[in-house]
Every structure is written in structure tokens, then in C-alpha cells.
Backbone bond lengths (Angstrom), bond angles and torsions (degrees), N, CA, C in turn:
res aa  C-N    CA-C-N  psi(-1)  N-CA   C-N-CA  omega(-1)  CA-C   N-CA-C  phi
1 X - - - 1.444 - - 1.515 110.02 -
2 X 1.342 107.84 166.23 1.597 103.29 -171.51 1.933 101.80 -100.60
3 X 1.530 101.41 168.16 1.304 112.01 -176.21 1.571 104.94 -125.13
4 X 1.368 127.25 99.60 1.247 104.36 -155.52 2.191 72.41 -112.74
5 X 0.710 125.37 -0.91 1.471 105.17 173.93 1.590 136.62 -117.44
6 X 1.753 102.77 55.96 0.924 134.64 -140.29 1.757 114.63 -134.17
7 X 1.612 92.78 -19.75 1.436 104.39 -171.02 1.451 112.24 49.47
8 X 1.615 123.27 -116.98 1.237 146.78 -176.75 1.414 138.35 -81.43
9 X 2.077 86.45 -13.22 1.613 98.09 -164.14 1.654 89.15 -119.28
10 X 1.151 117.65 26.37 1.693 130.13 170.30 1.745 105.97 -32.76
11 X 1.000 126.97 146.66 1.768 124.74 142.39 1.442 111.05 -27.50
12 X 1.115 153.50 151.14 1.221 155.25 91.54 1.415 129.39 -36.88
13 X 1.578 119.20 122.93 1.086 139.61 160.12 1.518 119.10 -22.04
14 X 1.617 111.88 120.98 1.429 105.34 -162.47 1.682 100.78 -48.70
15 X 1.328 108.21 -51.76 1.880 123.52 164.65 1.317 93.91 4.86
16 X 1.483 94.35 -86.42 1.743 102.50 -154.51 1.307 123.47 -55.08
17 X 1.699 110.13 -47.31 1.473 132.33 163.89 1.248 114.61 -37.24
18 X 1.558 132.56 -59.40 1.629 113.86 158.19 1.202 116.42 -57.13
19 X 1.818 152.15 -51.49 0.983 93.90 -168.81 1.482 129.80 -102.01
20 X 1.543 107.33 33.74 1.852 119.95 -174.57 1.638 87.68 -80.29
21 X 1.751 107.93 -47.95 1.603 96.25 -163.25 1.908 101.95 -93.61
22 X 1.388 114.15 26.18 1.209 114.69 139.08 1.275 135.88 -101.63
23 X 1.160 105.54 -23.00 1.964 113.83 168.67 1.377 91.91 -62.55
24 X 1.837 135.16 -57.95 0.840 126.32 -118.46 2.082 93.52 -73.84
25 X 1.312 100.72 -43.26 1.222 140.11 177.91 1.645 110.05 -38.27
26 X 1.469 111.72 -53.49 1.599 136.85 163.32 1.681 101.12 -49.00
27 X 1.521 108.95 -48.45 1.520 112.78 -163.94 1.490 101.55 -76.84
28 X 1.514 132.36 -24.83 1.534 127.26 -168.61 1.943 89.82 -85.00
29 X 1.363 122.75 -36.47 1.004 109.91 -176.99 1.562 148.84 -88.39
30 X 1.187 93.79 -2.47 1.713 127.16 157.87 1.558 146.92 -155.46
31 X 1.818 72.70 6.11 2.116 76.65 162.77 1.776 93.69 105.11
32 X 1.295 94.14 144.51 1.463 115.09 -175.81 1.236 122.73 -67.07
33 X 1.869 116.42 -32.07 1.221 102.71 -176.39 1.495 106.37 -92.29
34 X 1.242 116.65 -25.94 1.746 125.45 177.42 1.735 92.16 -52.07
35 X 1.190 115.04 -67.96 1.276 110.59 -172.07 1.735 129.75 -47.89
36 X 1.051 93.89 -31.49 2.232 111.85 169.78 1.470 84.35 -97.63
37 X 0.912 155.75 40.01 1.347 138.27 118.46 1.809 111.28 -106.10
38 X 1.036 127.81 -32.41 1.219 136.00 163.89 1.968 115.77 -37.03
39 X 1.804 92.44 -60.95 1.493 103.32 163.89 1.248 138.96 -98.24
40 X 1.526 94.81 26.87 2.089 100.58 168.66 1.667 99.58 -63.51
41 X 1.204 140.11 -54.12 1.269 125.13 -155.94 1.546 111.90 -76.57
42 X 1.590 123.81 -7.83 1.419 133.09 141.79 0.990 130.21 -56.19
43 X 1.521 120.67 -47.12 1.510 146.20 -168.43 1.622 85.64 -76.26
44 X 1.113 136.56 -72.05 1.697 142.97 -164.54 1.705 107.41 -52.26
45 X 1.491 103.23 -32.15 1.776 107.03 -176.17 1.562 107.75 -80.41
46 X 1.031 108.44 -23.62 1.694 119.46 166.54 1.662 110.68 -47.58
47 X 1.055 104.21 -57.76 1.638 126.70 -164.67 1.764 110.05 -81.66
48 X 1.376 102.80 -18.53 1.527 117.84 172.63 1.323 100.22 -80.91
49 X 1.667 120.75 -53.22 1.419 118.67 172.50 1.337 138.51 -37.72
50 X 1.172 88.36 -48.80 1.915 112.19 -165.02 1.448 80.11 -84.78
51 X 1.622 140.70 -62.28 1.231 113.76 163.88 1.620 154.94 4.62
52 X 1.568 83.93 -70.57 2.044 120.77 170.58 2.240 86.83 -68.69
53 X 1.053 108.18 -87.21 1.065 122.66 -162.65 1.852 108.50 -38.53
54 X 1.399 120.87 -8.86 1.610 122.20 -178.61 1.436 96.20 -116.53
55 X 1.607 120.91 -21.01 1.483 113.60 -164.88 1.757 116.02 80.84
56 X 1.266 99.64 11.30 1.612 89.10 178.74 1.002 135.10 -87.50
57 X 1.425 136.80 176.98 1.787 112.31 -146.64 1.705 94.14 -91.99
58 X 0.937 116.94 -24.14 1.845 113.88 175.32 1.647 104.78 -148.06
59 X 1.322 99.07 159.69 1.450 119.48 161.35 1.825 104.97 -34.43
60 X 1.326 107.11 -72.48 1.210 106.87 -178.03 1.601 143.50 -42.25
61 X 1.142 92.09 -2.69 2.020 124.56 172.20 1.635 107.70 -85.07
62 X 1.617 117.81 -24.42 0.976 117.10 170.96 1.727 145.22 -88.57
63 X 0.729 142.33 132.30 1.881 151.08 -144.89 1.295 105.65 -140.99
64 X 1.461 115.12 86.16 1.444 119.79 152.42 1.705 125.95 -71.91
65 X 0.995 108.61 153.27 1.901 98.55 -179.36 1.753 100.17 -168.65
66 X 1.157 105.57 170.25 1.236 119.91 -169.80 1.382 109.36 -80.72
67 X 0.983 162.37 -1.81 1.269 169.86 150.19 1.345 137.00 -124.39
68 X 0.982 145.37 163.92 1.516 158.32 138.68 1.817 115.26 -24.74
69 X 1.400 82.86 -70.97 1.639 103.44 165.41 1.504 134.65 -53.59
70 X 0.973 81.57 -37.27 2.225 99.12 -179.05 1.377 97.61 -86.51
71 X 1.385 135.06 -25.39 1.154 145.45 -177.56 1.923 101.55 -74.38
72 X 1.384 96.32 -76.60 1.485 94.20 179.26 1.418 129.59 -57.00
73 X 1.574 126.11 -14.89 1.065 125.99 -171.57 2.025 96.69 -107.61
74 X 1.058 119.60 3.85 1.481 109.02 165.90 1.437 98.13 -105.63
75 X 1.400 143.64 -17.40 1.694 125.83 163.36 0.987 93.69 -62.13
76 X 1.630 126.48 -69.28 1.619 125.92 -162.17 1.384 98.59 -26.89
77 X 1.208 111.26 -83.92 1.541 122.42 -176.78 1.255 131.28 -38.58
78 X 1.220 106.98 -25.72 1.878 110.70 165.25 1.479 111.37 -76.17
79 X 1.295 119.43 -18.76 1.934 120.29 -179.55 1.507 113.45 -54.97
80 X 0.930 127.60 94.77 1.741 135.46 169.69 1.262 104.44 -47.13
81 X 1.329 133.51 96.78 1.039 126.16 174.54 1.760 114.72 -89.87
């Protein structure tokens, strides 16, 4: 069922939930940075997606970030005024 009054702190998608508590799982068994190096070529297909999915001319047009906020206040901040 959906959680629409939840804002940010919503359920997560069973999706995601396997594979956070499979990274996490990867990370108890050989270490955190082995493991984010293990899933850069996951982490990079993400950014190819959202790519396809905006139409932009490369991956590299794209800016993931931890928030809403951290998001809007680094465009703001890139505007040459």
C-alpha cells in the first residue's frame, strides 16, 4: 500500500530494501570501501538512467545529492550573477 503522508521518511520499496540490506551485507563482509568499489559500475548505470530518463546529452549532465535542499541550493549557487 502506499504512504503518501510520510514525506521523506516514506517505506522504501521492497526493490530498494534488498539491495541497501545487500550492499549493507557486502560491507560487513569485506569492508566498505572494497564494497563501493565493487558497485561503481551499478552506481554509474544509475546516472546513465536518469540520463535516458531526462534526455540529457550524457551521464555527466547529471547531479545526484542527498536532498531536495542541497540540490536546490547548489543550482542557486552555480547562477553567475
Amino acid at each position: 500500500h502506499a504512504h503518501l503522508n510520510a514525506a521523506g521518511a516514506s517505506p522504501p520499496p521492497a526493490t530498494v530494501l534488498d539491495v541497501m540490506v545487500s550492499h549493507l551485507r557486502l560491507e560487513a563482509e569485506i569492508g566498505g570501501y572494497d564494497a563501493a568499489i565493487e558497485a561503481k559500475e551499478a552506481h554509474e548505470r544509475v546516472y546513465e538512467s536518469c540520463a535516458r530518463l531526462l534526455n540529457a546529452a550524457s551521464a555527466a549532465e547529471i547531479a545526484l545529492l542527498d536532498s531536495s535542499t542541497s540540490a536546490f541550493a547548489r543550482a542557486i549557487y552555480s547562477i553567475k550573477l
